[in-house]
PyMOL Python script that loads the backbone (N, CA, C, O; Angstrom):
from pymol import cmd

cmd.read_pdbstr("""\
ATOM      1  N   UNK A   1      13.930  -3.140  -7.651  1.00  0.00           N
ATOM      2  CA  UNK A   1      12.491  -3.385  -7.656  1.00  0.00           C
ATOM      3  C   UNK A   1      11.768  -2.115  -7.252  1.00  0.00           C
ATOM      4  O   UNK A   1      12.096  -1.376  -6.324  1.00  0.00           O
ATOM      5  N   UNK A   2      10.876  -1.980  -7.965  1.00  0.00           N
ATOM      6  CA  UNK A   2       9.514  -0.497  -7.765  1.00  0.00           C
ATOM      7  C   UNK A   2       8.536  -0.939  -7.359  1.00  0.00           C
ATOM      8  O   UNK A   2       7.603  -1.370  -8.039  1.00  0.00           O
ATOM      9  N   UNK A   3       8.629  -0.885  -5.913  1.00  0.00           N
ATOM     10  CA  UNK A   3       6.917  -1.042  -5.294  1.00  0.00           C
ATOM     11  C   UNK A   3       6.579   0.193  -4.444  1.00  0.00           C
ATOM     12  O   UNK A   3       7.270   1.189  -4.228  1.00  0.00           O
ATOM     13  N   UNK A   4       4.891  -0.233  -3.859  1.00  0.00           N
ATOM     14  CA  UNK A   4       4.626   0.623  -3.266  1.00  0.00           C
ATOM     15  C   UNK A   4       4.002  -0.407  -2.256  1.00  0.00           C
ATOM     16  O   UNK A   4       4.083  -1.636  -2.270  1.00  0.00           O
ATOM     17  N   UNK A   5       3.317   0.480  -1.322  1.00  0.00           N
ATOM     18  CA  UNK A   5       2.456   0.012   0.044  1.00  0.00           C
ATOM     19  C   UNK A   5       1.235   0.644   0.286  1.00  0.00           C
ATOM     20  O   UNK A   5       0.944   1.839   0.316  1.00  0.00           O
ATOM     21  N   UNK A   6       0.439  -0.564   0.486  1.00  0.00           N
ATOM     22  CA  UNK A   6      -0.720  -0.144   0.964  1.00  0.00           C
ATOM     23  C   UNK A   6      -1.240  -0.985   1.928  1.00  0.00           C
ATOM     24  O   UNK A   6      -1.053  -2.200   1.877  1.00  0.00           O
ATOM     25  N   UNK A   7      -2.199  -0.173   3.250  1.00  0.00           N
ATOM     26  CA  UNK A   7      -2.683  -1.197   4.126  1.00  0.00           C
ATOM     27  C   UNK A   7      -3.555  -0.051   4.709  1.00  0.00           C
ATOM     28  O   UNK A   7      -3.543   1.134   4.375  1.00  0.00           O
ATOM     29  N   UNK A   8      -4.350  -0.695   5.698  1.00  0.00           N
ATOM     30  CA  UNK A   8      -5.049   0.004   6.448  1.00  0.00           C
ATOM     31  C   UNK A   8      -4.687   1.257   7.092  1.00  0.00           C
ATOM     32  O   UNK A   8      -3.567   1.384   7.585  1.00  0.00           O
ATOM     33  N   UNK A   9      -5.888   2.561   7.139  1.00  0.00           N
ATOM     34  CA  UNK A   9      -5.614   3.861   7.703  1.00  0.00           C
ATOM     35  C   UNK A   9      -6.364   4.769   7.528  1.00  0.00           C
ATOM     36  O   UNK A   9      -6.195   5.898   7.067  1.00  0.00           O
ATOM     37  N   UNK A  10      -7.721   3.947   8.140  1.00  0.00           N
ATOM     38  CA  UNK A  10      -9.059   4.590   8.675  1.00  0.00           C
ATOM     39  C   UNK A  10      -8.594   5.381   9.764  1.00  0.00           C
ATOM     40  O   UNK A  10      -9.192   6.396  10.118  1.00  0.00           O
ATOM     41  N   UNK A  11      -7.620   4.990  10.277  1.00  0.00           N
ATOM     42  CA  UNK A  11      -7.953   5.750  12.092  1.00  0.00           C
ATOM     43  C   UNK A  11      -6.303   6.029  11.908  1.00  0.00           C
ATOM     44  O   UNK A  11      -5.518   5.582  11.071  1.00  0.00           O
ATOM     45  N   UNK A  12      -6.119   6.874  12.939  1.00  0.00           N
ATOM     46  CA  UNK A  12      -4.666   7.747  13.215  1.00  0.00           C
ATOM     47  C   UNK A  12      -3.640   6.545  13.282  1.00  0.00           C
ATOM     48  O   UNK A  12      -2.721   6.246  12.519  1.00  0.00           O
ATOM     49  N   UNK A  13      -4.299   5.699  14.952  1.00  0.00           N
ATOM     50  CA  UNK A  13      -3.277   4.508  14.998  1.00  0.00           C
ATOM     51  C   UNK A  13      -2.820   3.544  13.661  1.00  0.00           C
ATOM     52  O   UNK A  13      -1.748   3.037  13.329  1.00  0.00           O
ATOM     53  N   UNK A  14      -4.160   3.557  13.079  1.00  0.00           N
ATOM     54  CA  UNK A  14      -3.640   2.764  11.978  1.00  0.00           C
ATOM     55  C   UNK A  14      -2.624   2.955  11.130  1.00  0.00           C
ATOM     56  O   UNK A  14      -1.649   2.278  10.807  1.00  0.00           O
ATOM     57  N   UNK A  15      -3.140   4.269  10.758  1.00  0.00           N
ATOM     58  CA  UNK A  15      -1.885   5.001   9.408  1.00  0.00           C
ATOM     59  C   UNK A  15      -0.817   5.411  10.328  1.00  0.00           C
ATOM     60  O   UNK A  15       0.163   5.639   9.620  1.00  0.00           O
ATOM     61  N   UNK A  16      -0.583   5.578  11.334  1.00  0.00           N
ATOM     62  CA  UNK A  16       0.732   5.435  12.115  1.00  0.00           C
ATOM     63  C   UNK A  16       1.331   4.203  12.290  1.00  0.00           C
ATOM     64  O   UNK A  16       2.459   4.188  12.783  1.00  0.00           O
ATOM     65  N   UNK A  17       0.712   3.013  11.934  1.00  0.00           N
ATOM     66  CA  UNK A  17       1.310   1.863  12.448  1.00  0.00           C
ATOM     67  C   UNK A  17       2.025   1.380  10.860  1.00  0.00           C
ATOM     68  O   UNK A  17       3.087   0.778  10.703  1.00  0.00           O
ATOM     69  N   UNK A  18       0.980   1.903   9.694  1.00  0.00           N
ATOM     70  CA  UNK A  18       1.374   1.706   8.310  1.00  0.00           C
ATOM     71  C   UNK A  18       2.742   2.894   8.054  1.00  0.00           C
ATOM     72  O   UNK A  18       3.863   2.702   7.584  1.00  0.00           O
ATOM     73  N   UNK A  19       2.260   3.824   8.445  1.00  0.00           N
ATOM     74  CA  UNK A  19       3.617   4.410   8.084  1.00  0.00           C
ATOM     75  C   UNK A  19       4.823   3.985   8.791  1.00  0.00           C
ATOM     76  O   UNK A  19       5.797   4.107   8.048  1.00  0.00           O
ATOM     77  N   UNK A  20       5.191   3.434  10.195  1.00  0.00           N
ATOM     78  CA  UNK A  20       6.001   2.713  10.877  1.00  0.00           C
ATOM     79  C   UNK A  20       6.453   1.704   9.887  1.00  0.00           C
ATOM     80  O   UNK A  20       7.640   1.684   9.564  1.00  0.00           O
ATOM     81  N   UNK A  21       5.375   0.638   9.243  1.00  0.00           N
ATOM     82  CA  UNK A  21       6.049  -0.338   8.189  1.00  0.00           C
ATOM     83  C   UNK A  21       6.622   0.245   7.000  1.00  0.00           C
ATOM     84  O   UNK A  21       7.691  -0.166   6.547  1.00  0.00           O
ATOM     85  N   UNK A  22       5.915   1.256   6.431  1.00  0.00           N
ATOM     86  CA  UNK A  22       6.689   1.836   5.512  1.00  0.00           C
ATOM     87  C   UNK A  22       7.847   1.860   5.952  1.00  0.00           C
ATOM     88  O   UNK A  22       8.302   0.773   5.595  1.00  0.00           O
ATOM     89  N   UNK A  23       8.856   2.550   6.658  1.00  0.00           N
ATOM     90  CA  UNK A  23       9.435   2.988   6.892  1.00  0.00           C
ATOM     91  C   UNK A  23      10.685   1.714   7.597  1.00  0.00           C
ATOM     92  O   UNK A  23      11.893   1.917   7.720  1.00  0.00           O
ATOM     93  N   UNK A  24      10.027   0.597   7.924  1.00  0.00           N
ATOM     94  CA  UNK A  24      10.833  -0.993   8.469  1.00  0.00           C
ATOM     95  C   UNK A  24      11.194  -1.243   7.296  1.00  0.00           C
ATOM     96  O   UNK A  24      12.391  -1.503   7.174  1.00  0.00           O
ATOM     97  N   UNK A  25      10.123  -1.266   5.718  1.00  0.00           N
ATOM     98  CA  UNK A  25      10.391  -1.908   4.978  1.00  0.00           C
ATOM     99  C   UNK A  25      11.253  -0.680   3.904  1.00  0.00           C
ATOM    100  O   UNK A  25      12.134  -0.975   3.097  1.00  0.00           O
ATOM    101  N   UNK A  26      10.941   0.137   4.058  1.00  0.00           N
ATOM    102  CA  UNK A  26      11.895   1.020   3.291  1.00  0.00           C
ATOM    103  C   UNK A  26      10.557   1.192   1.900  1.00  0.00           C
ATOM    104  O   UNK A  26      11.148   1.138   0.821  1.00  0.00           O
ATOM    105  N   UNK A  27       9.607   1.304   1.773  1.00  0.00           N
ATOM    106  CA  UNK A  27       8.332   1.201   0.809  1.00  0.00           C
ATOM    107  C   UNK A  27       7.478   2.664   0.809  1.00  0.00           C
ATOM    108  O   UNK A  27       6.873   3.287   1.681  1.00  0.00           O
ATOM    109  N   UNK A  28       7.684   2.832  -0.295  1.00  0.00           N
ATOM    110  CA  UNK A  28       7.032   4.512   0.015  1.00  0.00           C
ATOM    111  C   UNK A  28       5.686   3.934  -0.040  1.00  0.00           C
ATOM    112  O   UNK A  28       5.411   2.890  -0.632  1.00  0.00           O
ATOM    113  N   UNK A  29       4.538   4.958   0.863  1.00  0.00           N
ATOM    114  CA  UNK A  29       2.856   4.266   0.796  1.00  0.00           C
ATOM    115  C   UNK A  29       2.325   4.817  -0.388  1.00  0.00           C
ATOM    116  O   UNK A  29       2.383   6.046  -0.365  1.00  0.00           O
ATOM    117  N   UNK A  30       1.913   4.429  -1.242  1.00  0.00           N
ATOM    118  CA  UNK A  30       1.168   4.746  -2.230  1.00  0.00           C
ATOM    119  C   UNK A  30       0.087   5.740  -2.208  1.00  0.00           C
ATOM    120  O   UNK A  30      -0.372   6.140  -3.278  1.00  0.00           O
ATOM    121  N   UNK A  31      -0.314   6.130  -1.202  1.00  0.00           N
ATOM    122  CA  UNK A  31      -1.107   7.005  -1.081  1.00  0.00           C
ATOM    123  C   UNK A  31      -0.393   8.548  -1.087  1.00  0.00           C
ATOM    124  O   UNK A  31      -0.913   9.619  -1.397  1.00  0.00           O
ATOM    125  N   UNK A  32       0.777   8.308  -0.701  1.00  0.00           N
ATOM    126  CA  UNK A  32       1.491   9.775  -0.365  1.00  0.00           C
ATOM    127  C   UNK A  32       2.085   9.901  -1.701  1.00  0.00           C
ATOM    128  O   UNK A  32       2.329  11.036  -2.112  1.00  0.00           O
ATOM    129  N   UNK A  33       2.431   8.566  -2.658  1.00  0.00           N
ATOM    130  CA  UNK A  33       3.444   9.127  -3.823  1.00  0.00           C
ATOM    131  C   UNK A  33       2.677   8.852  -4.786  1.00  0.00           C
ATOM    132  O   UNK A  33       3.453   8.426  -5.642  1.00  0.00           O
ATOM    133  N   UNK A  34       1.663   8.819  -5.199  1.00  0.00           N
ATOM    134  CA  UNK A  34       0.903   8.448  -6.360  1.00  0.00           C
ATOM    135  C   UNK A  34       1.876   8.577  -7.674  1.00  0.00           C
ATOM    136  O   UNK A  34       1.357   8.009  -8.634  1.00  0.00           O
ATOM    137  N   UNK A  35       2.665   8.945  -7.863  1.00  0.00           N
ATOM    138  CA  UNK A  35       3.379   9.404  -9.283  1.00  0.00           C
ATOM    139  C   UNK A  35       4.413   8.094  -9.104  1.00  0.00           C
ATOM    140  O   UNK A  35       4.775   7.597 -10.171  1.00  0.00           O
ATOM    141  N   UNK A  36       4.789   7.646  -8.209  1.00  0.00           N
ATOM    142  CA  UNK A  36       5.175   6.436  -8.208  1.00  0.00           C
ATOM    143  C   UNK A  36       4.769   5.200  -8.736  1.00  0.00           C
ATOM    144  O   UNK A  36       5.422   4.297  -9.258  1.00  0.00           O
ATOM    145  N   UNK A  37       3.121   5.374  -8.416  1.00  0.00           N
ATOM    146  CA  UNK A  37       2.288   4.113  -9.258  1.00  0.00           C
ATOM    147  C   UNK A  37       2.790   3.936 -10.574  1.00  0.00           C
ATOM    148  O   UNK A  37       3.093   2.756 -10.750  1.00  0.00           O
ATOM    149  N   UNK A  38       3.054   4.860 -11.853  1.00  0.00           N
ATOM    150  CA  UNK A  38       3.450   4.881 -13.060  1.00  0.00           C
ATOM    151  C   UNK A  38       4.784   3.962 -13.080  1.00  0.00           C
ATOM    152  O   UNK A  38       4.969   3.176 -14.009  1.00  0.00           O
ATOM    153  N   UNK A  39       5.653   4.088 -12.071  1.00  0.00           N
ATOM    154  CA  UNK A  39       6.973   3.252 -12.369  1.00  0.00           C
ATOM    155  C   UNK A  39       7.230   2.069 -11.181  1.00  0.00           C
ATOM    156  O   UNK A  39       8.322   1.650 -10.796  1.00  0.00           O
ATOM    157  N   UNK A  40       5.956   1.688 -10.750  1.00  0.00           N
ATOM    158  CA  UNK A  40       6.183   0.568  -9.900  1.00  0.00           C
ATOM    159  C   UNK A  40       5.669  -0.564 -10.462  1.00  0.00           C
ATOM    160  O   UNK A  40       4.720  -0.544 -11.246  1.00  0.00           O
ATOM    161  N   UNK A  41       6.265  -1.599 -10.092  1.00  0.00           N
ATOM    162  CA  UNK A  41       5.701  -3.422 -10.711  1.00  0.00           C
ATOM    163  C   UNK A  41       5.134  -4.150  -9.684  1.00  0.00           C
ATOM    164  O   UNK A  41       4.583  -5.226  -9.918  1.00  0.00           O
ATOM    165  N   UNK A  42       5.249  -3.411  -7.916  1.00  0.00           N
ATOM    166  CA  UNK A  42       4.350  -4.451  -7.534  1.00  0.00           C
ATOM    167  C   UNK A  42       3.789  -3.402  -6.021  1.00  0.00           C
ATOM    168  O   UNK A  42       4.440  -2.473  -5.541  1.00  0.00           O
ATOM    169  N   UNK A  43       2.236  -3.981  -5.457  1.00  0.00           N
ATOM    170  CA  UNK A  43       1.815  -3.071  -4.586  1.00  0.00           C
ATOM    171  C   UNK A  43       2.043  -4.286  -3.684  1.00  0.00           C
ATOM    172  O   UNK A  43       1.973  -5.410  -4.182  1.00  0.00           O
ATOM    173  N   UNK A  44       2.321  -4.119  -2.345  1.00  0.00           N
ATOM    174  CA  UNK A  44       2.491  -4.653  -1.170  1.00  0.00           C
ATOM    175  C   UNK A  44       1.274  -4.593  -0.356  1.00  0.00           C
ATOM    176  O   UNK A  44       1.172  -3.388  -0.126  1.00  0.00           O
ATOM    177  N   UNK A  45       0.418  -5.106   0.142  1.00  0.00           N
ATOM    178  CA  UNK A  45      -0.344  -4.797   1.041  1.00  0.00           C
ATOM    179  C   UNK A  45      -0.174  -5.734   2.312  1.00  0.00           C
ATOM    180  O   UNK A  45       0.154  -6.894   2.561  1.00  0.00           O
ATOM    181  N   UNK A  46      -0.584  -4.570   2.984  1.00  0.00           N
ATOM    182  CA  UNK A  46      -0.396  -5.057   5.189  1.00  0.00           C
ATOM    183  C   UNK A  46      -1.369  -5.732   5.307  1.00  0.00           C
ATOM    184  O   UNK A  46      -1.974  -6.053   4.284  1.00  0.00           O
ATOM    185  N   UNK A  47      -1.661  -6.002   6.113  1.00  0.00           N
ATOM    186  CA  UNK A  47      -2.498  -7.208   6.620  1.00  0.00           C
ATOM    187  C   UNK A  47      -3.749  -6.444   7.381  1.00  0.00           C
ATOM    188  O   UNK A  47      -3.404  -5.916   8.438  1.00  0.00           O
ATOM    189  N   UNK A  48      -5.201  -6.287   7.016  1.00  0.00           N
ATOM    190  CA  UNK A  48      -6.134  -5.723   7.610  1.00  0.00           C
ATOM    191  C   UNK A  48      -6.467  -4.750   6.353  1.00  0.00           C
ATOM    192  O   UNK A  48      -7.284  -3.846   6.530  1.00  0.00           O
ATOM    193  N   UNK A  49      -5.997  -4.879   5.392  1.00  0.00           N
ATOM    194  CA  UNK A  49      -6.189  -3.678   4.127  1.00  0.00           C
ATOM    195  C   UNK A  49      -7.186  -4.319   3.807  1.00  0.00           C
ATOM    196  O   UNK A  49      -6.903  -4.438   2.615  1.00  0.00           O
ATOM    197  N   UNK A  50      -8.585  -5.076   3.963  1.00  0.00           N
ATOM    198  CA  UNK A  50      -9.456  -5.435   3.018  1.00  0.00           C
ATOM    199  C   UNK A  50     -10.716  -4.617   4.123  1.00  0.00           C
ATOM    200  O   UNK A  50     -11.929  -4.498   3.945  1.00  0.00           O
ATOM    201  N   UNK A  51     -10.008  -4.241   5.058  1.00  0.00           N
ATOM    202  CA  UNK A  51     -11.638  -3.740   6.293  1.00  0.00           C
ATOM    203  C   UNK A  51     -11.225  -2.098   5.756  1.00  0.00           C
ATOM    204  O   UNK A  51     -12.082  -1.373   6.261  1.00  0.00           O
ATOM    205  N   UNK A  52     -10.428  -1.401   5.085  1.00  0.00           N
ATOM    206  CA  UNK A  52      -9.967  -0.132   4.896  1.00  0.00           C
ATOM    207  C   UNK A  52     -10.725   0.260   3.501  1.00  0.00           C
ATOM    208  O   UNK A  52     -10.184  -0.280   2.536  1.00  0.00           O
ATOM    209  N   UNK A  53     -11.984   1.171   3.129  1.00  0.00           N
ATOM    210  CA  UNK A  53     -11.966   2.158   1.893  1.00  0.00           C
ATOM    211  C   UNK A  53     -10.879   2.392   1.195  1.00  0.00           C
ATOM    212  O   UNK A  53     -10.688   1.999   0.044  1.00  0.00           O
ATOM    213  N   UNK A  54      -9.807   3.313   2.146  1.00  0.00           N
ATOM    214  CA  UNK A  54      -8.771   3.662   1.201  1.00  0.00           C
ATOM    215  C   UNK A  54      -7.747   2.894   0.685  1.00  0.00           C
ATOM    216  O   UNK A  54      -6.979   3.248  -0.209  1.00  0.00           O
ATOM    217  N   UNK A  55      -7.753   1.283   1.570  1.00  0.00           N
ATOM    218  CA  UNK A  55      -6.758   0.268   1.165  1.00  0.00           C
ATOM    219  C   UNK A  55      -7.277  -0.007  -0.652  1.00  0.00           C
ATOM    220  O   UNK A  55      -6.613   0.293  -1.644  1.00  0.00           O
ATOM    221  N   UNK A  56      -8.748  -0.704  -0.612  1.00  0.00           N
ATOM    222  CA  UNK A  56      -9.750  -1.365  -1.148  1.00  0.00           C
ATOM    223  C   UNK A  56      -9.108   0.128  -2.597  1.00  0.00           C
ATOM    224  O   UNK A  56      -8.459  -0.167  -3.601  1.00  0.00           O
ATOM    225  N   UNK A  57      -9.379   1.013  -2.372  1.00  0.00           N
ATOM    226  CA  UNK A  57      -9.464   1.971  -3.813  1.00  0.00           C
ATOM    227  C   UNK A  57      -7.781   1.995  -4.185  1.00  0.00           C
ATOM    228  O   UNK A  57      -7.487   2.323  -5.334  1.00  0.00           O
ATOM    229  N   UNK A  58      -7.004   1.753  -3.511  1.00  0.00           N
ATOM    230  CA  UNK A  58      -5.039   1.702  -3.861  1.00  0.00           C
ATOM    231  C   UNK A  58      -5.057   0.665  -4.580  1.00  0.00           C
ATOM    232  O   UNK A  58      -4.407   0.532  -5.617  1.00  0.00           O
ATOM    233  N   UNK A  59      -6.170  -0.565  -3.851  1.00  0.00           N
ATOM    234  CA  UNK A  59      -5.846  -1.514  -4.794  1.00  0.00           C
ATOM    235  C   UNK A  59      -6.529  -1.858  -6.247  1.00  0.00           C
ATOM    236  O   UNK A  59      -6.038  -2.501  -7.175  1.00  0.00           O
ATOM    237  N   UNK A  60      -7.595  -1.337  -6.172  1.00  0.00           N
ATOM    238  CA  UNK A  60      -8.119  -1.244  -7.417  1.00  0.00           C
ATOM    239  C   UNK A  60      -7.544  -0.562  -8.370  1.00  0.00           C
ATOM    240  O   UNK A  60      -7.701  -1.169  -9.430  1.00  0.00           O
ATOM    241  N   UNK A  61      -6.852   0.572  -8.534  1.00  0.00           N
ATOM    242  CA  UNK A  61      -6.024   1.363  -8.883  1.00  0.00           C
ATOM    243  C   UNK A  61      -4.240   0.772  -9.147  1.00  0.00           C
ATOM    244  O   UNK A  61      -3.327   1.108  -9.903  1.00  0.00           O
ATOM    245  N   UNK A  62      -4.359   0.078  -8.417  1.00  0.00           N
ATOM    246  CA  UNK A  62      -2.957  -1.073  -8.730  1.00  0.00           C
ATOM    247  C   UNK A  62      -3.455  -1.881  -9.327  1.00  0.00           C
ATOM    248  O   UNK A  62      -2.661  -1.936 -10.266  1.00  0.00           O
ATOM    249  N   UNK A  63      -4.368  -2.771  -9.591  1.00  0.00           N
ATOM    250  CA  UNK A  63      -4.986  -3.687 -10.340  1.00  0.00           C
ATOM    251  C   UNK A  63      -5.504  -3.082 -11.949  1.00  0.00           C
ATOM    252  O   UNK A  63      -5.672  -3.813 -12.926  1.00  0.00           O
ATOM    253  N   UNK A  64      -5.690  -1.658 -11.932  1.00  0.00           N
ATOM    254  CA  UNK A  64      -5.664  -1.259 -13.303  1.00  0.00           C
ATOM    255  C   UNK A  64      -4.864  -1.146 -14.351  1.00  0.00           C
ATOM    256  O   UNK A  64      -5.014  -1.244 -15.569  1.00  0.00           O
ATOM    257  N   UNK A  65      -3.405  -0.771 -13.164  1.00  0.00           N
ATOM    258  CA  UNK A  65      -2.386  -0.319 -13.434  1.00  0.00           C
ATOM    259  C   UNK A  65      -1.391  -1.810 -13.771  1.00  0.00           C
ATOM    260  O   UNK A  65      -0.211  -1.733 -14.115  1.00  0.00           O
ATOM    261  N   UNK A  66      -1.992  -2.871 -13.627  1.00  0.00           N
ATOM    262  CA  UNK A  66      -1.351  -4.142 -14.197  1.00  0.00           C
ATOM    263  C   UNK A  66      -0.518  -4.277 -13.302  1.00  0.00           C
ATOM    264  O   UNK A  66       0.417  -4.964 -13.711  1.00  0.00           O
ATOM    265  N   UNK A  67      -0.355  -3.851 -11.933  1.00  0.00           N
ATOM    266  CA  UNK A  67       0.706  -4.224 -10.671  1.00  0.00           C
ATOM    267  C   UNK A  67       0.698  -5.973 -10.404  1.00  0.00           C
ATOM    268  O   UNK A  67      -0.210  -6.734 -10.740  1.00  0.00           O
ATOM    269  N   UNK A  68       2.051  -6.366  -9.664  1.00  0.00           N
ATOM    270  CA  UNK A  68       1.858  -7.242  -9.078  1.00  0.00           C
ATOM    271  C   UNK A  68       0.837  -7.316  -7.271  1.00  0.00           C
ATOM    272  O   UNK A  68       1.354  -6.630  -6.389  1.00  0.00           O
ATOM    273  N   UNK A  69       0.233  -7.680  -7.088  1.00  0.00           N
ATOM    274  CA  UNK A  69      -0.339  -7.971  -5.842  1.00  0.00           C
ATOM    275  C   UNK A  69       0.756  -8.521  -5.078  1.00  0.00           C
ATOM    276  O   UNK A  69       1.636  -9.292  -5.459  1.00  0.00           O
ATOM    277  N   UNK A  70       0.582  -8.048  -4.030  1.00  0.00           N
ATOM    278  CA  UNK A  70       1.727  -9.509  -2.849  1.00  0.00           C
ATOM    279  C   UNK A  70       0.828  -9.085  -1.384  1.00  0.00           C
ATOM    280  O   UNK A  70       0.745  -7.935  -0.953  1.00  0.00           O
ATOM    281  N   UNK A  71       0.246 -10.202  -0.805  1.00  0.00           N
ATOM    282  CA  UNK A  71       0.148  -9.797   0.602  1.00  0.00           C
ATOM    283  C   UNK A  71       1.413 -10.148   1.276  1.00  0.00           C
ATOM    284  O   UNK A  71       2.220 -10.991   0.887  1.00  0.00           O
ATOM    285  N   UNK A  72       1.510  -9.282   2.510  1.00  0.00           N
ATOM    286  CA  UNK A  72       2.437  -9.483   3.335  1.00  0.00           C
ATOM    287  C   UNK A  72       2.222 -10.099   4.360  1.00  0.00           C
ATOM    288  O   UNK A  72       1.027 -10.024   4.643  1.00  0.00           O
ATOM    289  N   UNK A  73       3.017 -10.910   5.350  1.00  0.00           N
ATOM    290  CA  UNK A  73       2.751 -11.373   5.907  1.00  0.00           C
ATOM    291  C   UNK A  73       2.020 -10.528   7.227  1.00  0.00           C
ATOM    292  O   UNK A  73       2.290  -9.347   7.442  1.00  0.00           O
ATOM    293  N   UNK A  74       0.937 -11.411   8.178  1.00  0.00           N
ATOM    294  CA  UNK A  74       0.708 -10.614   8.946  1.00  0.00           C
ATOM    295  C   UNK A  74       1.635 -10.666  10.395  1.00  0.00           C
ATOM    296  O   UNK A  74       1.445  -9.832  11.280  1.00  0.00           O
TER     297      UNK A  74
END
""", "prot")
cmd.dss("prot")
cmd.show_as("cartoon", "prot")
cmd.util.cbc("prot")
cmd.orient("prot")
């Protein structure tokens, strides 16, 4: 399976706490691999990604790209 991750990372703690899940779940973040978007089938998002700009534009951008959506649990 080809996914990516996206979640909140307005603030340091945040994108430290997202890259921590990256890294539990083994999910590269979509923001760092963009060339990944081309060969992935589904975007993952963390929980708090709808209060985030940069969550909100990964996902629009996965939603163009015909991705599957999945929230994760929080």
């Amino acid at each position: 399976m080809n996914a990516v991750l996206t979640g909140p990372r307005s603030t340091t703690e945040q994108a430290g706490d997202l890259a921590e899940l990256a890294g539990l779940l083994g999910l590269p973040l979509l923001h760092r691999y963009e060339d990944r978007l081309l060969n992935s089938s589904t975007l993952y998002r963390a929980a708090g990604w709808e209060s985030c700009p940069l969550a909100l534009a990964d996902v629009d951008v996965a939603e163009c790209y015909g991705l599957t959506i999945t929230d994760l649990p929080a």
